[in-house]
N, C-alpha and C positions, 0 to 999 in steps of 0.2 A: 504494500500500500504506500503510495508518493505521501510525504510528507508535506504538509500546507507550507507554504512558504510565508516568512514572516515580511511582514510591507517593508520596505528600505524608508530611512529616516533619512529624506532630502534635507537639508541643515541649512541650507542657503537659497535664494532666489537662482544663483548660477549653476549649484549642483540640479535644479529641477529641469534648468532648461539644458542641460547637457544631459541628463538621464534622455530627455524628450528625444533629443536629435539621434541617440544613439537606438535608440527603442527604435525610431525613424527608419534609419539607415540598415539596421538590424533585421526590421518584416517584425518584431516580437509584440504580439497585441497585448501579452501578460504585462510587458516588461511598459509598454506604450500606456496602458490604461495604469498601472502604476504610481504613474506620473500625474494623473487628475485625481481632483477632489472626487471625492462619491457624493456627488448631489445631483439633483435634478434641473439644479440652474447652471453648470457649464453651458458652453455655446461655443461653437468647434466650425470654422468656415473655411474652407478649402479652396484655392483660386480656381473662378469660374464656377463654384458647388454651391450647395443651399445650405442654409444656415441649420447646424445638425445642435437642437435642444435637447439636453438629458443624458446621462450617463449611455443609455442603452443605445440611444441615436448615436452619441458621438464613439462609443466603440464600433456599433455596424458600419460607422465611414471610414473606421481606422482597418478593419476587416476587410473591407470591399480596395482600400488602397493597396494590404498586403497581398490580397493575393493574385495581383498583377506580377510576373515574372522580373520588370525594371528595375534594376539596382540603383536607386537613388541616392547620394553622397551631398550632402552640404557643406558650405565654406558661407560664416554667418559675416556680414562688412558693415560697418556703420552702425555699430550697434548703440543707443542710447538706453540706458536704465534708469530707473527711479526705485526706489527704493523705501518704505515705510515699515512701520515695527508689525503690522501684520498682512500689505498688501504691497505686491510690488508691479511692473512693467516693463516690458524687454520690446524694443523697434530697432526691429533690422532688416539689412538685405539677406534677403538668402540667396546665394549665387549655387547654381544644380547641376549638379552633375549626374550624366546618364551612363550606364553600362561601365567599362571603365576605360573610356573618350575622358581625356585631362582636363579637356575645354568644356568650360560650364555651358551648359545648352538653351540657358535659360537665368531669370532673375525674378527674384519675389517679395513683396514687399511684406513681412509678417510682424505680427502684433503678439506676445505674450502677456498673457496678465497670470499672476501666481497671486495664492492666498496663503495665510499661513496657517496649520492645520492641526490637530494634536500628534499626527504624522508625520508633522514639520511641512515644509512647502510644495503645493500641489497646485497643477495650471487649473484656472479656472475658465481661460479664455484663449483659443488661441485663432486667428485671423488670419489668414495670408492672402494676397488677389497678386496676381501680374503685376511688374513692376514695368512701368511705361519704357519704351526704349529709347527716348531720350528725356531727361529730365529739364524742366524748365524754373525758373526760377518766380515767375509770375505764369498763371494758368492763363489761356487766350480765352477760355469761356469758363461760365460757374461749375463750382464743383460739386454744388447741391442743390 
């Protein structure tokens, strides 16, 4: 009989989002789900995907990515953090790596938000969309 495995004690805002990416890059939905809070108000948006509410939503999106065959690799660039005593926030690029081609394929603009849990730190939010391929410094039309 498998032994339950006992939750890992993410300690920092940084150890959650490096478990994240590694769970990511890995295909592991044990290891992926993990990493979120167990609540039913996470919210989990995928570039280009619908907005996936609830524990159970945001594991069947992370299920439906693994089990595509693509090895996906991240290299995270510009990352800004904020940081508070129980909630924090990570904006960066994600530059993508496919199969294993060196040159990222791709760019994405992702959002973490982390809570802090009696588990210690667990995403509660995480965002990504297409990152535009060139960036402007003033937008030519609104953005809402």
């Amino acid at each position: 009989m498998a032994k339950p495995r006992s939750p890992t004690i993410l300690t920092s805002p940084q150890d959650a989002a490096i478990a994240f990416y590694q769970a990511f890059e890995a295909k592991d939905i044990e290891a992926m789900m993990a990493t979120w809070a167990e609540d039913e108000d996470i919210v989990c948006v995928h570039p280009g995907g619908a907005r996936l509410v609830g524990y159970d939503a945001v594991r069947a999106g992370w299920e439906q990515i693994f089990a595509g065959n693509t090895k996906l690799s991240f290299r995270l660039d510009e990352i800004v953090a904020i940081d508070t005593v129980g909630l924090a926030l990570q904006s960066a690029v994600e530059h993508v790596t496919v199969g294993n081609d060196p040159k990222p394929r791709g760019a994405a603009i992702a959002t973490n938000v982390f809570l802090r849990t009696p588990l210690g730190w667990r995403i509660v939010v995480h965002h990504s969309s297409p990152a535009p391929a060139i960036a402007t410094a003033s937008p030519s039309r609104p953005l809402h």
